[in-house]
PyMOL Python script that loads the backbone (N, CA, C, O; Angstrom):
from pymol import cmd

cmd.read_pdbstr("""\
ATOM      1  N   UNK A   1      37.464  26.539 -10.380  1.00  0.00           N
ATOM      2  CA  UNK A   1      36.363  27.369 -10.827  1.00  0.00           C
ATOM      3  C   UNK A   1      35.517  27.767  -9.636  1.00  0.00           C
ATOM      4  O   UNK A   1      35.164  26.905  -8.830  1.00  0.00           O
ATOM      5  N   UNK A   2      35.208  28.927  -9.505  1.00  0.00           N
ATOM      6  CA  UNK A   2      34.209  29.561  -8.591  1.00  0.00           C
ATOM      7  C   UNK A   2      32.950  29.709  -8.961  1.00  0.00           C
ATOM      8  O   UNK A   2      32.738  30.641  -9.737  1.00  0.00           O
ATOM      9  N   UNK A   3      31.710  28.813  -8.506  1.00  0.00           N
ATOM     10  CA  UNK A   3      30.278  29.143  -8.881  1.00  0.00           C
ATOM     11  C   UNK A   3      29.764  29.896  -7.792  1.00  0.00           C
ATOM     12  O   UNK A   3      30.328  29.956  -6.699  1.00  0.00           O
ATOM     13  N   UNK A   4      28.366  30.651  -8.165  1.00  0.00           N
ATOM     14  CA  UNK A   4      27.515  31.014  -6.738  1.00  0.00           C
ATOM     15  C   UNK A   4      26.050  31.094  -7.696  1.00  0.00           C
ATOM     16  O   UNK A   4      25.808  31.255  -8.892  1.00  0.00           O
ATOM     17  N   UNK A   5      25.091  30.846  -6.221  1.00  0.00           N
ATOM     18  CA  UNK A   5      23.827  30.394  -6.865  1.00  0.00           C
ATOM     19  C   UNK A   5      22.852  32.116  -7.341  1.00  0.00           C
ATOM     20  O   UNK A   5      22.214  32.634  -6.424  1.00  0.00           O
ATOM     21  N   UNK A   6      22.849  32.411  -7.928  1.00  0.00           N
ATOM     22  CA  UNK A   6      22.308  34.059  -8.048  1.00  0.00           C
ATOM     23  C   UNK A   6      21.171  33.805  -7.403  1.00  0.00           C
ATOM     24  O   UNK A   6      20.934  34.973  -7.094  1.00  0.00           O
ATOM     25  N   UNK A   7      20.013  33.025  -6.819  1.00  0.00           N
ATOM     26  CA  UNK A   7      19.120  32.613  -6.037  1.00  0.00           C
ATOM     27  C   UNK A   7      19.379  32.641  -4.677  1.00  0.00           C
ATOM     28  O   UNK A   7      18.541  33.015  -3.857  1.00  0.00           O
ATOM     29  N   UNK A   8      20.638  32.216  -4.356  1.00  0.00           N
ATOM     30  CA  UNK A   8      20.706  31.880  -2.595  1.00  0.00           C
ATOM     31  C   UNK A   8      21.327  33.507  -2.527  1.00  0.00           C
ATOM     32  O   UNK A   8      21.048  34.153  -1.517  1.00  0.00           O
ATOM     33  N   UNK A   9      22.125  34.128  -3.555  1.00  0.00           N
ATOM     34  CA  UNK A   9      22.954  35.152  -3.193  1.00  0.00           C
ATOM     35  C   UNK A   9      22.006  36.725  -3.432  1.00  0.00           C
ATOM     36  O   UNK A   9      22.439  37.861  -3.238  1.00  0.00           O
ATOM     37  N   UNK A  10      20.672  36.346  -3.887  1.00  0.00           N
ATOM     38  CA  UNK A  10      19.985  37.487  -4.144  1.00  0.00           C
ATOM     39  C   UNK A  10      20.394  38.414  -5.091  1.00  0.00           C
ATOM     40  O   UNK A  10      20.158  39.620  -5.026  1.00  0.00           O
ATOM     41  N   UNK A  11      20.980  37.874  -5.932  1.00  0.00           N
ATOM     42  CA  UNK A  11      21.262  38.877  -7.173  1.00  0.00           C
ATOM     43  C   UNK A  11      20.167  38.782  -8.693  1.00  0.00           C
ATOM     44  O   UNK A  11      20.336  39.401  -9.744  1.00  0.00           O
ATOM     45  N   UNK A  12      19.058  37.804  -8.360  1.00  0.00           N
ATOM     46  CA  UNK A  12      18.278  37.719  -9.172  1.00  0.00           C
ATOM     47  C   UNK A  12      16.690  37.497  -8.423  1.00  0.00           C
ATOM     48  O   UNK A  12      16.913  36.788  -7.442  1.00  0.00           O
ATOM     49  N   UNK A  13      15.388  37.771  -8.477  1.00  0.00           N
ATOM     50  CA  UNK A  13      14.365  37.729  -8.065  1.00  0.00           C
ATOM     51  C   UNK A  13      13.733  36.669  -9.235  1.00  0.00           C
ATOM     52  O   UNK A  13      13.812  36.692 -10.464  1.00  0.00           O
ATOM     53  N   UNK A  14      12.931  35.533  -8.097  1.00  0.00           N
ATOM     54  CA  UNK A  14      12.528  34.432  -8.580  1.00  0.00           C
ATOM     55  C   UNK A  14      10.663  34.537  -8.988  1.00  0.00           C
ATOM     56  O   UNK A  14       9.637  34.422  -8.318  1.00  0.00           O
ATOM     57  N   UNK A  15      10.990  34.832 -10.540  1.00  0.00           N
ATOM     58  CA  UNK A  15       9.164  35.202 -10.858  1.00  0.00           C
ATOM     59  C   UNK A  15       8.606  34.128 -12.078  1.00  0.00           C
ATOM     60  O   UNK A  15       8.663  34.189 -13.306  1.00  0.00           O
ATOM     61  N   UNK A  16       8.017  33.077 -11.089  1.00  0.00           N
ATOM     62  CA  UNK A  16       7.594  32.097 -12.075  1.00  0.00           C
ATOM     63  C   UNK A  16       5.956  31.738 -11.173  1.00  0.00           C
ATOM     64  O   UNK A  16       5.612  31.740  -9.991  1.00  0.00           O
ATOM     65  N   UNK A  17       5.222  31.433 -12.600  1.00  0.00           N
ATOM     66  CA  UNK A  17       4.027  30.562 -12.071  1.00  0.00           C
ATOM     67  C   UNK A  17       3.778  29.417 -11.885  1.00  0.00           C
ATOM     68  O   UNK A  17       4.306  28.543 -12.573  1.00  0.00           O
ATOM     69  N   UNK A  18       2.849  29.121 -10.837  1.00  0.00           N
ATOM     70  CA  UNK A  18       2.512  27.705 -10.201  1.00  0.00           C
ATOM     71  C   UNK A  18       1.703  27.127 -11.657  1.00  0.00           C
ATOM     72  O   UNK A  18       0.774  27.682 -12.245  1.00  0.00           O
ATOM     73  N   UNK A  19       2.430  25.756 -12.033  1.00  0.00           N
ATOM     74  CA  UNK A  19       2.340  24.990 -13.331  1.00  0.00           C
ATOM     75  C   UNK A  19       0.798  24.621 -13.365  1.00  0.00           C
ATOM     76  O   UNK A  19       0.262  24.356 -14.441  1.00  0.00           O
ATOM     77  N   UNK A  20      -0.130  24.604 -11.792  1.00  0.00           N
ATOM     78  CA  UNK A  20      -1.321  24.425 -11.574  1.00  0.00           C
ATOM     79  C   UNK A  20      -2.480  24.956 -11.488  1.00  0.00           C
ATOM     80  O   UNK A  20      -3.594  24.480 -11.704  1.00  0.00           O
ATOM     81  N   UNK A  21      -1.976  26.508 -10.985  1.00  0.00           N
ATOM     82  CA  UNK A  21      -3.095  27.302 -11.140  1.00  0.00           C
ATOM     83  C   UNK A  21      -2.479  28.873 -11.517  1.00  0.00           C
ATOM     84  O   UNK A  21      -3.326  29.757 -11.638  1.00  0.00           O
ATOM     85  N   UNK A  22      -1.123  29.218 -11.693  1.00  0.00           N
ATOM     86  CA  UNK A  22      -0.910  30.721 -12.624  1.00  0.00           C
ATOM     87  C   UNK A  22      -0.617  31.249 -11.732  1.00  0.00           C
ATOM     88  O   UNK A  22       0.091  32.189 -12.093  1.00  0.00           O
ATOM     89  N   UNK A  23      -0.775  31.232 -10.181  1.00  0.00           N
ATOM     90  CA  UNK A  23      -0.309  31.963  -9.397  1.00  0.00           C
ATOM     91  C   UNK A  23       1.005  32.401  -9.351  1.00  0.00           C
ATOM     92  O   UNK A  23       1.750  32.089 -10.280  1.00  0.00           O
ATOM     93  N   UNK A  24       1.443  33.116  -8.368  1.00  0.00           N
ATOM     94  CA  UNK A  24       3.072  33.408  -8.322  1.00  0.00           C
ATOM     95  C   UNK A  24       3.799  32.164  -7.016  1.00  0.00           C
ATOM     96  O   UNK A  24       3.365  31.821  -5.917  1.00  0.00           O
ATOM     97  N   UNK A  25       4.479  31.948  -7.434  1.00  0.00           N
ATOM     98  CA  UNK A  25       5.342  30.813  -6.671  1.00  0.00           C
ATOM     99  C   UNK A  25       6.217  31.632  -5.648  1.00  0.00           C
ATOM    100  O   UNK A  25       6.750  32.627  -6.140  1.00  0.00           O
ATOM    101  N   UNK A  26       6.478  31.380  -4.228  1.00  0.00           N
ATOM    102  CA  UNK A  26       6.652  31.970  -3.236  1.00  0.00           C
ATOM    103  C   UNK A  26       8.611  30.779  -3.397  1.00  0.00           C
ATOM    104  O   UNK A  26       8.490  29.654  -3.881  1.00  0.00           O
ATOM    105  N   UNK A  27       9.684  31.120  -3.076  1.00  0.00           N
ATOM    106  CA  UNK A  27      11.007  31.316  -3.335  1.00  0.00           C
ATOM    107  C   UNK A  27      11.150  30.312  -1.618  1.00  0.00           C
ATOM    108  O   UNK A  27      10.631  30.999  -0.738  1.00  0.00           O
ATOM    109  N   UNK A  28      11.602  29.200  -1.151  1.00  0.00           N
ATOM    110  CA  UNK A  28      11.861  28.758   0.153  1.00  0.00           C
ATOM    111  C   UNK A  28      12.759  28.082   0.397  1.00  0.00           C
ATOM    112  O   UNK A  28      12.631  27.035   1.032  1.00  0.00           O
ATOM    113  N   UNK A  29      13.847  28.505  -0.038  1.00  0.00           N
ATOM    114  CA  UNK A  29      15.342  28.127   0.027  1.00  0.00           C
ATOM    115  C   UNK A  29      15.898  27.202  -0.875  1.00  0.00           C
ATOM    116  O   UNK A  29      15.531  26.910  -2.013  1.00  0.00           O
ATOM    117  N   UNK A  30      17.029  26.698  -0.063  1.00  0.00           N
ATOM    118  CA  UNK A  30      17.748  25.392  -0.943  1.00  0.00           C
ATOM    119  C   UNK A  30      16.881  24.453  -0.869  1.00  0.00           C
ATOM    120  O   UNK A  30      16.103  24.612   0.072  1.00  0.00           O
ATOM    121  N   UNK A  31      16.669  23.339  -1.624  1.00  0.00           N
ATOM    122  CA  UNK A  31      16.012  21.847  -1.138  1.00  0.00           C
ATOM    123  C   UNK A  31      17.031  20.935  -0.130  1.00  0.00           C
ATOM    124  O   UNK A  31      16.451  19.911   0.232  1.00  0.00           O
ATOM    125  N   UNK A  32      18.141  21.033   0.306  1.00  0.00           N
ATOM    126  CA  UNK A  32      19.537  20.871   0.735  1.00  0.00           C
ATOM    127  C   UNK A  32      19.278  21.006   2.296  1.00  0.00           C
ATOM    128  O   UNK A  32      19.625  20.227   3.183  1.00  0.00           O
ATOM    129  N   UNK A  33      18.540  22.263   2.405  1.00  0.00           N
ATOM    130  CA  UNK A  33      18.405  23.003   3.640  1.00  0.00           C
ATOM    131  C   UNK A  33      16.896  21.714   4.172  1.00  0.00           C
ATOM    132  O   UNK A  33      16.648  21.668   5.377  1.00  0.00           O
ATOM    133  N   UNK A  34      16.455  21.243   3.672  1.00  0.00           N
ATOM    134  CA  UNK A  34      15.506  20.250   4.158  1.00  0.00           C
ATOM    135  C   UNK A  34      15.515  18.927   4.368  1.00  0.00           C
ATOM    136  O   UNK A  34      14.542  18.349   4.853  1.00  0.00           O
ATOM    137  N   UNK A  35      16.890  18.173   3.936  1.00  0.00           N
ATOM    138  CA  UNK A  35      17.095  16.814   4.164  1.00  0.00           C
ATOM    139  C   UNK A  35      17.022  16.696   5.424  1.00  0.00           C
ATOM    140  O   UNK A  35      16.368  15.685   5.681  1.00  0.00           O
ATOM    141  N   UNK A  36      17.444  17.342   6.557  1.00  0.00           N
ATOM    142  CA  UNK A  36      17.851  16.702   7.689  1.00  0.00           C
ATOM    143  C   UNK A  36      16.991  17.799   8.623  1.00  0.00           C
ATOM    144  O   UNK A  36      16.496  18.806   8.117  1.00  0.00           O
ATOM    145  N   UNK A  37      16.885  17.511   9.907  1.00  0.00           N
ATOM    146  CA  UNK A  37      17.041  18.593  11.132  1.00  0.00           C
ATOM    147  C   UNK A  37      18.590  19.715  10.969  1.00  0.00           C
ATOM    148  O   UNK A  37      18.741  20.933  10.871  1.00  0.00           O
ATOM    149  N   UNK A  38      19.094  19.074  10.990  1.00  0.00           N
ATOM    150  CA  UNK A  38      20.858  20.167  11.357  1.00  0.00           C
ATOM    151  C   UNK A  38      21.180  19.978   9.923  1.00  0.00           C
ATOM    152  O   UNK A  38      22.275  19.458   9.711  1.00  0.00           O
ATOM    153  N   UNK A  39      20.490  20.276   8.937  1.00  0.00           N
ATOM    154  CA  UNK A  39      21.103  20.145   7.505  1.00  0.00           C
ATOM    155  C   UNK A  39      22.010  22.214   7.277  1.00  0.00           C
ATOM    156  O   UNK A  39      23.065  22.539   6.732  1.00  0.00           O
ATOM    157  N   UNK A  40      21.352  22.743   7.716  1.00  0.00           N
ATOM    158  CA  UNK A  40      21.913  23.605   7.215  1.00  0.00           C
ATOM    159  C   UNK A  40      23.306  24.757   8.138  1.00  0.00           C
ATOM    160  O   UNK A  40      23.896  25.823   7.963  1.00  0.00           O
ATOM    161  N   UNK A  41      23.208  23.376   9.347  1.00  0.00           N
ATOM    162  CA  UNK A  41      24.065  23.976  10.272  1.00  0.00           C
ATOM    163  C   UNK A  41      25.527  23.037  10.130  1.00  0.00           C
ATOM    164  O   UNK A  41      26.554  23.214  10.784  1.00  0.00           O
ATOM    165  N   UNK A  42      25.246  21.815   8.894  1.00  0.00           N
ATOM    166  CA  UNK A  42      26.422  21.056   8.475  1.00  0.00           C
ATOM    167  C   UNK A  42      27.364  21.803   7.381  1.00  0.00           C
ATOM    168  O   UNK A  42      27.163  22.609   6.472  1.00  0.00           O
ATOM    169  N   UNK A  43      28.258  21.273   7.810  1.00  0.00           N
ATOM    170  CA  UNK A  43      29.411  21.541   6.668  1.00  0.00           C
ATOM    171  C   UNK A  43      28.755  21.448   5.044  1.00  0.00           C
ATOM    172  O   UNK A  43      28.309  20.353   4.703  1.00  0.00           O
ATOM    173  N   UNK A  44      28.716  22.321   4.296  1.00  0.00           N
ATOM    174  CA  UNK A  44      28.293  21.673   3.022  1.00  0.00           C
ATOM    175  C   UNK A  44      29.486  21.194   1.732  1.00  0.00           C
ATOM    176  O   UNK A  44      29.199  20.833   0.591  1.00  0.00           O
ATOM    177  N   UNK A  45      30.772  21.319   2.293  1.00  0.00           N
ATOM    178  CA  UNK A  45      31.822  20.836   1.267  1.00  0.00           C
ATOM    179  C   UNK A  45      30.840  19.919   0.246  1.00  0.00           C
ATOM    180  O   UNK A  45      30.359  20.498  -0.728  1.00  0.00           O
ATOM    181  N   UNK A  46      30.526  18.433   0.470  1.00  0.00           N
ATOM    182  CA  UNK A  46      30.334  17.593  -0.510  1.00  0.00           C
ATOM    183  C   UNK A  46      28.824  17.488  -1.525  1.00  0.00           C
ATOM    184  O   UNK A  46      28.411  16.751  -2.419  1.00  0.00           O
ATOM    185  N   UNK A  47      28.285  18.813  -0.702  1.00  0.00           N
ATOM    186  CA  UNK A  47      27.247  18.948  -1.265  1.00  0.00           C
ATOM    187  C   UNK A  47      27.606  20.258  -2.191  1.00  0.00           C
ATOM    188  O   UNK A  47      27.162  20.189  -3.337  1.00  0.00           O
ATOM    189  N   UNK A  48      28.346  21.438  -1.856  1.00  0.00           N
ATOM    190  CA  UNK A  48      28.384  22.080  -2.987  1.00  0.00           C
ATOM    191  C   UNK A  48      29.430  21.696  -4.048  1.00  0.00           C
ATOM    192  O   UNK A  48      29.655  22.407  -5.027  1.00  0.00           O
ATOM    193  N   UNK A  49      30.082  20.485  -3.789  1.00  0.00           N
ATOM    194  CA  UNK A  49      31.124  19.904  -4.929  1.00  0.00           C
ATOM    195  C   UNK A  49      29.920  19.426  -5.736  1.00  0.00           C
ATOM    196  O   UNK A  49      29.637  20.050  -6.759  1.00  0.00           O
ATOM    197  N   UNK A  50      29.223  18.431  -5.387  1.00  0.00           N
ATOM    198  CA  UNK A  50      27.949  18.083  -6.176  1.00  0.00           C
ATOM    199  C   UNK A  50      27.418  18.777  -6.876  1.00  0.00           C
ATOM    200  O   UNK A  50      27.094  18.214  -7.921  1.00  0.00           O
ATOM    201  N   UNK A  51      27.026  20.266  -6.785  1.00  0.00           N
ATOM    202  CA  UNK A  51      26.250  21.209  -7.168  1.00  0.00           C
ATOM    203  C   UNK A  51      27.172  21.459  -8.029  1.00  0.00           C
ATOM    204  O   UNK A  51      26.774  21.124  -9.145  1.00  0.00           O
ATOM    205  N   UNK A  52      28.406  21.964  -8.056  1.00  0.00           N
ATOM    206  CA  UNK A  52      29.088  22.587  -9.006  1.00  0.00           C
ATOM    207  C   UNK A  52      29.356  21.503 -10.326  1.00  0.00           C
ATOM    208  O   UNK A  52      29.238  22.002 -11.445  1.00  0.00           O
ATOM    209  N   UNK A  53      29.624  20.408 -10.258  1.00  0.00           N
ATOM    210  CA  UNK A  53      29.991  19.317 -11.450  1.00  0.00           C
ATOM    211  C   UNK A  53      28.602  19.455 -11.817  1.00  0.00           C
ATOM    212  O   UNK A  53      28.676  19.442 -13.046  1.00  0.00           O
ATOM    213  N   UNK A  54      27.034  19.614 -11.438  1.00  0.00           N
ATOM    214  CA  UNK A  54      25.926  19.378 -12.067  1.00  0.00           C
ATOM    215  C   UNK A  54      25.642  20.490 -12.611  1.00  0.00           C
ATOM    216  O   UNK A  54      24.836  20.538 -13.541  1.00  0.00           O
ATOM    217  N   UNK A  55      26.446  21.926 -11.978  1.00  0.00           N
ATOM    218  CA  UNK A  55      26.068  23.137 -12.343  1.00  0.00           C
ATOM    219  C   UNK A  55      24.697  23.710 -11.912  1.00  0.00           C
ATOM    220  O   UNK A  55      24.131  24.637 -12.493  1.00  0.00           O
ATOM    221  N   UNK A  56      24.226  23.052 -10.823  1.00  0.00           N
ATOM    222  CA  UNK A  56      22.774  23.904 -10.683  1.00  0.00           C
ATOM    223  C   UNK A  56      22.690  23.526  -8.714  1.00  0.00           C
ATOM    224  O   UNK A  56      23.308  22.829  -7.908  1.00  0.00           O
ATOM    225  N   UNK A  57      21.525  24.494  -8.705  1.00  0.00           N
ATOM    226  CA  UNK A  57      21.618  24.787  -7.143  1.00  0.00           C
ATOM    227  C   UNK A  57      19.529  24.524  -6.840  1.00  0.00           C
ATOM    228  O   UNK A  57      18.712  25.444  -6.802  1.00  0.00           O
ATOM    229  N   UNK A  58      19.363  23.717  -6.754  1.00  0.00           N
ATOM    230  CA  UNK A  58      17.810  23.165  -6.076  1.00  0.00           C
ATOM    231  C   UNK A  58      17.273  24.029  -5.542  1.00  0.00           C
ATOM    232  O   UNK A  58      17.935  24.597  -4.674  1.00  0.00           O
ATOM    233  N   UNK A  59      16.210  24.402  -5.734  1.00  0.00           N
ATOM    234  CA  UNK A  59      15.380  25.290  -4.653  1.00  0.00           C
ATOM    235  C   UNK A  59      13.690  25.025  -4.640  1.00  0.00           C
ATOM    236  O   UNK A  59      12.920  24.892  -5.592  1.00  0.00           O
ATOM    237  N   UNK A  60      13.475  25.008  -3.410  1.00  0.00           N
ATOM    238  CA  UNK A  60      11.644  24.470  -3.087  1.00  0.00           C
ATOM    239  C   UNK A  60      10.797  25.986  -3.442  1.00  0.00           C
ATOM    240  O   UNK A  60      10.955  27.135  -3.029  1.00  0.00           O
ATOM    241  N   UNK A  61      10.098  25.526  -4.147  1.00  0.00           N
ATOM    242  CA  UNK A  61       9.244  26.816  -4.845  1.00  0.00           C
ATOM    243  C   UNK A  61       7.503  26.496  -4.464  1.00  0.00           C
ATOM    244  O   UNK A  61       7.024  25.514  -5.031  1.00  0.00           O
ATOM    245  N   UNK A  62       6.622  27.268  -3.571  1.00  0.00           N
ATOM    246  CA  UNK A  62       5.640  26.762  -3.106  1.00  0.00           C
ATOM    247  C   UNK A  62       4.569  28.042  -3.766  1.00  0.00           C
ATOM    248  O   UNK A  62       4.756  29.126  -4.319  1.00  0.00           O
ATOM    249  N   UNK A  63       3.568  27.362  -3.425  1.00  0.00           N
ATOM    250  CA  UNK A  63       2.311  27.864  -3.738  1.00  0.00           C
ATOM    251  C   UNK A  63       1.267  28.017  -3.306  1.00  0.00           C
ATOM    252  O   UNK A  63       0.411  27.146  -3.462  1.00  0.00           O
ATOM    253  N   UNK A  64       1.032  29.070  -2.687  1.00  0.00           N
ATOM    254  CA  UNK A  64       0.331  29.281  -1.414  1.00  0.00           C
ATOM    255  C   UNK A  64      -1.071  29.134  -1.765  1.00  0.00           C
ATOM    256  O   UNK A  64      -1.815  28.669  -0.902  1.00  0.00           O
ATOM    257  N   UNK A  65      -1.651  29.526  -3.143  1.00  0.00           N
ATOM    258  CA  UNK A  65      -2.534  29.478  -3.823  1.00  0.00           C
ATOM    259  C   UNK A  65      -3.046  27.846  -3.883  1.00  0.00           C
ATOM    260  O   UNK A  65      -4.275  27.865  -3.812  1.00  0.00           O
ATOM    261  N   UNK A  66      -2.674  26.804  -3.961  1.00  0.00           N
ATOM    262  CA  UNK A  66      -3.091  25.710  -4.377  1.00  0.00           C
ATOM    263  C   UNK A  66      -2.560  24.604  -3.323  1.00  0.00           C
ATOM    264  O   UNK A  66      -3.019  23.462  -3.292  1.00  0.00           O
ATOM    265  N   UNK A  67      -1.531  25.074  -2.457  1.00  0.00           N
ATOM    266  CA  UNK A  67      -0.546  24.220  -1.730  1.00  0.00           C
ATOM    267  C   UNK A  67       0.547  23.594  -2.346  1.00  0.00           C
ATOM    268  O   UNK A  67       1.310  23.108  -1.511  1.00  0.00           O
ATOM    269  N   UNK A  68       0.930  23.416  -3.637  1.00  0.00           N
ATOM    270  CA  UNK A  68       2.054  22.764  -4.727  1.00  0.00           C
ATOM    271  C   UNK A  68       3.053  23.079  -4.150  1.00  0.00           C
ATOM    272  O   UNK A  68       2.894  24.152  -3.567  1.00  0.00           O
ATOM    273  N   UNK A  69       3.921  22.701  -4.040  1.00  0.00           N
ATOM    274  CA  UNK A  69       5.360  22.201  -3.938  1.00  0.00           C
ATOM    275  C   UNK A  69       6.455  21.740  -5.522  1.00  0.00           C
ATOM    276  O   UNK A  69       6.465  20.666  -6.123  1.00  0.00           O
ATOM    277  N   UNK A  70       7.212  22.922  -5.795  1.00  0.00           N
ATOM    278  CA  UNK A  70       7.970  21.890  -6.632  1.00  0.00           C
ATOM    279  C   UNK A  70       9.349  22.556  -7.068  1.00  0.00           C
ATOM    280  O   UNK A  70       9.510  23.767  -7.214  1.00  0.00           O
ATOM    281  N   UNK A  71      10.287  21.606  -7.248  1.00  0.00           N
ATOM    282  CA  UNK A  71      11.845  22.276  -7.179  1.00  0.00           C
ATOM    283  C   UNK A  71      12.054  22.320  -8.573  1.00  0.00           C
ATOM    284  O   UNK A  71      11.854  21.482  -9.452  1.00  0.00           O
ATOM    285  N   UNK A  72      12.674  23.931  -8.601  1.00  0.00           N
ATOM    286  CA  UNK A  72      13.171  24.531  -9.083  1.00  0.00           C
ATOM    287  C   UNK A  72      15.188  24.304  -9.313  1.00  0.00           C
ATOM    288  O   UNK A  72      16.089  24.472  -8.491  1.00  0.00           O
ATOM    289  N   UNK A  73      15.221  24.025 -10.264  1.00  0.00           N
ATOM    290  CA  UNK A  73      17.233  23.708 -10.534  1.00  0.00           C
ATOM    291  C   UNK A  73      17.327  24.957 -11.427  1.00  0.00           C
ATOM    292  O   UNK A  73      16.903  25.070 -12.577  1.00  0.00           O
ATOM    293  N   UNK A  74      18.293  26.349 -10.289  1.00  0.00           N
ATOM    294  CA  UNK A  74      19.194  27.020 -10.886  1.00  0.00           C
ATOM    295  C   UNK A  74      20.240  26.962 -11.287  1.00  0.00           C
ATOM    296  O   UNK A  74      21.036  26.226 -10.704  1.00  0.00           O
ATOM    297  N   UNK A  75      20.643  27.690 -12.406  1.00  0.00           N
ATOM    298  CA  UNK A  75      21.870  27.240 -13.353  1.00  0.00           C
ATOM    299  C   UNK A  75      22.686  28.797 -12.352  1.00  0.00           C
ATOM    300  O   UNK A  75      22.340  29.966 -12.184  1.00  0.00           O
ATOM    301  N   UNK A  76      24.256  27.682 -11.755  1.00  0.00           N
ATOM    302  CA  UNK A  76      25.150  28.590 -11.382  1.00  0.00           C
ATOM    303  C   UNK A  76      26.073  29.318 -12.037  1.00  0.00           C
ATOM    304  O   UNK A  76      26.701  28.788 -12.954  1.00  0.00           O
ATOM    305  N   UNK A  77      26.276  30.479 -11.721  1.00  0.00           N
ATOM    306  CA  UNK A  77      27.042  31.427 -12.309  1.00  0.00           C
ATOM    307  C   UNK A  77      28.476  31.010 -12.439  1.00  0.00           C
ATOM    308  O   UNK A  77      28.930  30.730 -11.330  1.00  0.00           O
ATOM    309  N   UNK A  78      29.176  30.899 -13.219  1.00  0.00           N
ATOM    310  CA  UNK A  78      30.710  30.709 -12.786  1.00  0.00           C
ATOM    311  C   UNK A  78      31.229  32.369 -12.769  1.00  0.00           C
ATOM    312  O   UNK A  78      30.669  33.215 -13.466  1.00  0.00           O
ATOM    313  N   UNK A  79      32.189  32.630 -12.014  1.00  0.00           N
ATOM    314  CA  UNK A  79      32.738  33.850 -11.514  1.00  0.00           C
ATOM    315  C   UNK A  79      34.133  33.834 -11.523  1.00  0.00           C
ATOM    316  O   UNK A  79      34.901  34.734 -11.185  1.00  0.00           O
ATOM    317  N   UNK A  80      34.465  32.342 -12.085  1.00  0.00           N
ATOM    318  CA  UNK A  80      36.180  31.788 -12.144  1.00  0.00           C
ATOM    319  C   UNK A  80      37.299  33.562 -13.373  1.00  0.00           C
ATOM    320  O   UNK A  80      38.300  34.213 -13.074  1.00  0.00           O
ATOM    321  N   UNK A  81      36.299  33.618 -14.731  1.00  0.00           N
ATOM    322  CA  UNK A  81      37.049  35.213 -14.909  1.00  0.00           C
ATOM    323  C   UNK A  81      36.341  36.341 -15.039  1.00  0.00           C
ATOM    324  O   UNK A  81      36.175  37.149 -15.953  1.00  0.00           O
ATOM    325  N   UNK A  82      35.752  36.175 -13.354  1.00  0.00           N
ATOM    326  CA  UNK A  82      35.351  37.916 -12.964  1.00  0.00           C
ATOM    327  C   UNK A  82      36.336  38.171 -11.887  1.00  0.00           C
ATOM    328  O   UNK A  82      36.388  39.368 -11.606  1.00  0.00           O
ATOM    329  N   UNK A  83      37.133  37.421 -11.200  1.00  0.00           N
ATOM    330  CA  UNK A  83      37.623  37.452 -10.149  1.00  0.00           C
ATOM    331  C   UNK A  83      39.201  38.228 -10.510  1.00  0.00           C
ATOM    332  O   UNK A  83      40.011  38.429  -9.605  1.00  0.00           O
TER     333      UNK A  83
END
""", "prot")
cmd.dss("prot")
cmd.show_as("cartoon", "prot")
cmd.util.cbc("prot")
cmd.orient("prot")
């Protein structure tokens, strides 16, 4: 099966409010991309096997308005019969 995250791939625009004060929540990648220093310059095989059996793809959603921080789990597309 083939997933992709419509978030990392830009086929969908991320419009949700900060749970704290209504603002608009600013979109800042994978949460994946922040474990490490060289996280996003590693191989990600075992991390997108992970993602795909859970079906969703993490992403840090901030708030410039209040300072909040909080992740967002997108549900991945399967593309296994568009292909």
């Amino acid at each position: 099966m083939s997933y992709i995250c419509p978030l990392c791939n830009g086929l969908v625009v991320p419009e949700q409010a900060c749970p704290h004060c209504l603002q608009g929540l600013s979109e800042c990648g994978k949460l994946d991309d922040y474990t490490g220093p060289y996280s996003p310059y590693e191989l990600q095989a075992s991390s997108d096997m992970a993602d795909e059996t859970k079906s969703v793809c993490n992403h840090l959603m901030y708030c410039h308005h209040c300072q909040t921080s909080i992740v967002q789990p997108v549900s991945l597309w399967d593309l296994s019969g568009n292909l």
